[in-house]
C-alpha positions in Angstrom: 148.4 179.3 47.6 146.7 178.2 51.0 144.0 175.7 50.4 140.5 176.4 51.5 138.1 174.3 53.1 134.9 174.1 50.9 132.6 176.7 53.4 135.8 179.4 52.8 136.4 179.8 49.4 135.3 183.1 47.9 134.5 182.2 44.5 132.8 179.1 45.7 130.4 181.3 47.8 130.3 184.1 45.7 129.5 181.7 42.8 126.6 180.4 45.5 125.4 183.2 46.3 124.9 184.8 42.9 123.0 181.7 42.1 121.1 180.8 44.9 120.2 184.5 46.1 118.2 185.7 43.5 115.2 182.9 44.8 115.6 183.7 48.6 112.1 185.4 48.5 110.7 182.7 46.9 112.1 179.6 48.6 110.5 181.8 51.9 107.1 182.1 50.5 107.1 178.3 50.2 108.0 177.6 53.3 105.5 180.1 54.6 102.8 177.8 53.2 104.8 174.6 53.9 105.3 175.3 57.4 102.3 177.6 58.2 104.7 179.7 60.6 107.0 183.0 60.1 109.4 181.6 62.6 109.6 177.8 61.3 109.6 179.5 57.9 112.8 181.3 58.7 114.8 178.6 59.8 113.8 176.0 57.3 115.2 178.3 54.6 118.3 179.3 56.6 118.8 175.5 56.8 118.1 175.2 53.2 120.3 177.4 52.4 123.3 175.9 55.0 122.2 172.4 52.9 122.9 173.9 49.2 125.6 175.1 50.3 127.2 172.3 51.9 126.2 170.2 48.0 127.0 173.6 45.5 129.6 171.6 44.6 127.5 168.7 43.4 125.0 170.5 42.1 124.9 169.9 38.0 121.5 171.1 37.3 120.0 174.1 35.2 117.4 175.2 37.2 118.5 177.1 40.8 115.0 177.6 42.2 113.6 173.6 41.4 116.5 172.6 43.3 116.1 175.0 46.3 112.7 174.0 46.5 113.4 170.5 46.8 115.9 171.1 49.4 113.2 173.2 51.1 110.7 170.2 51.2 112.8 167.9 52.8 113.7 170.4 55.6 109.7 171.0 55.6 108.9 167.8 56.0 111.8 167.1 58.3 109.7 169.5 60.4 106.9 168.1 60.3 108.2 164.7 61.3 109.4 166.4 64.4 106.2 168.1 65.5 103.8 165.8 64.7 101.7 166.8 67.9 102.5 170.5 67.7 99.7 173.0 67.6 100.0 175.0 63.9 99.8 178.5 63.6 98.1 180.2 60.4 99.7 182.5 57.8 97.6 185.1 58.4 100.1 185.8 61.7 101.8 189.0 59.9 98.7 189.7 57.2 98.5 192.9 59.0 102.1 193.9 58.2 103.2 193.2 55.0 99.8 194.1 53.4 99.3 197.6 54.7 102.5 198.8 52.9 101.7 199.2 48.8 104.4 198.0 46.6 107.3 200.2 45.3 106.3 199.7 41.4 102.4 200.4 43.0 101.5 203.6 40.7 98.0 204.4 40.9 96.9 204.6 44.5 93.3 202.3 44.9 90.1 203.5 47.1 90.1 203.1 50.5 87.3 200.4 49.5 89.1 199.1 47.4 92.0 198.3 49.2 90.1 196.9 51.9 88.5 194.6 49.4 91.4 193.8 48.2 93.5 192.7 51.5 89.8 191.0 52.5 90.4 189.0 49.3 93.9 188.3 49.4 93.6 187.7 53.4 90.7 184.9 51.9 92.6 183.4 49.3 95.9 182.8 52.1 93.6 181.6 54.6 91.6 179.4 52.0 95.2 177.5 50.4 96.7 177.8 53.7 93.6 174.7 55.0 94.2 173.0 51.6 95.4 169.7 52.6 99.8 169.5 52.4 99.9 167.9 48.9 97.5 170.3 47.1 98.6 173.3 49.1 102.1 172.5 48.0 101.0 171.9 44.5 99.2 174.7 43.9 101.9 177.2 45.4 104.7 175.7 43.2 102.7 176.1 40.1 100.6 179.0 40.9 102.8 181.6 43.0 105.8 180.0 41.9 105.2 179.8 38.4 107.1 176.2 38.4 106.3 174.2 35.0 104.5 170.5 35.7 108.2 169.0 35.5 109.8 171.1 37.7 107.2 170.3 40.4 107.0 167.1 39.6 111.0 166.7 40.2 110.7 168.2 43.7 107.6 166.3 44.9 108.7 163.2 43.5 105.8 162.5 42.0 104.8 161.6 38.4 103.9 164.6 35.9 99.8 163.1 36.2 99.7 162.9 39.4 100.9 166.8 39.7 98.3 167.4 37.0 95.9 165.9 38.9 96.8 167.3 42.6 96.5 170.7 40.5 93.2 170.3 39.4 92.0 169.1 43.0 93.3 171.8 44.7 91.9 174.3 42.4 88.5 173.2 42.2 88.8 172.8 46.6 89.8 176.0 46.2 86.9 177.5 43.6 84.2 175.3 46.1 85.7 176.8 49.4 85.7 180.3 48.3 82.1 179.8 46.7 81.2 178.5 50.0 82.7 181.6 51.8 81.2 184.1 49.2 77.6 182.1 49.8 78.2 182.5 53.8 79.0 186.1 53.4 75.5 187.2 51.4 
């Protein structure tokens, strides 16, 4: 039987592939708010992915997606590091794209008002996390769009389980003050 290097054995990827796959969407979506740019978001989880491959076969833990995620974070801030001075472009780059199409599972079609309302809000909400400062941006999306447990984000972050507490709570009520502040401005 020929021998395989690591990168070429079927079952290894396969076995990869069935595990990690399954998150690809949501490692992206972090690294849309990580990275603040389609582009940059792209290739960070390509090389994310290029990473956990490279380690599948030292990976021994239960959870696929906290892993990912923490592999995502150091390619993140292995970005940053490198652009320091580099301008930042917003995630509202592609609102117009992905938001104009309803969802397959979408039944009930909305009013034109309020799907305007809606994408106004949700168009809010992106901009509003997206100028969260990195730690309570980061927070807040692992626990509130990725639906991550205090543990699990406090294993990626490297951070104690209080201090993810806490970063929670700040970024929320920045959050809850910025979008009071909007909804004020608007009247």
């Amino acid at each position: 039987m020929p021998s395989h290097a690591p990168d070429e054995d079927p079952e290894r990827t396969r076995r990869f592939r069935d595990a990690a796959l399954p998150y690809l969407d949501d490692v992206y979506t972090l690294a849309r708010y990580l990275l603040r740019d389609q582009s940059d978001a792209e290739d960070a989880v390509q090389e994310c992915y290029l990473r956990a491959l490279k380690h599948f076969d030292s990976y021994r833990g239960a959870a696929m997606k906290p892993w990912l995620f923490s592999i995502l974070r150091n390619v993140c801030h292995a970005e940053f590091a490198r652009r320091v001075n580099s301008p930042v472009s917003t995630i509202d780059d592609s609102a117009g794209q992905a938001d104009d199409v309803a969802p397959i599972w979408h039944e009930t079609q909305a009013s034109p008002e309020a799907q305007l309302l809606q994408r106004r809000d949700a168009t809010a909400i992106r901009r509003l996390v997206d100028a969260l400062a990195e730690p309570f941006r980061e927070t807040l999306v692992l626990r509130e769009i990725q639906n991550l447990s205090y543990r699990e984000i406090a294993e990626i972050v490297g951070a104690p389980v209080g201090t993810v507490m806490s970063r929670l709570a700040r970024a929320r009520a920045m959050l809850r003050a910025a979008w009071m502040a909007e909804e004020e401005h608007s009247k």
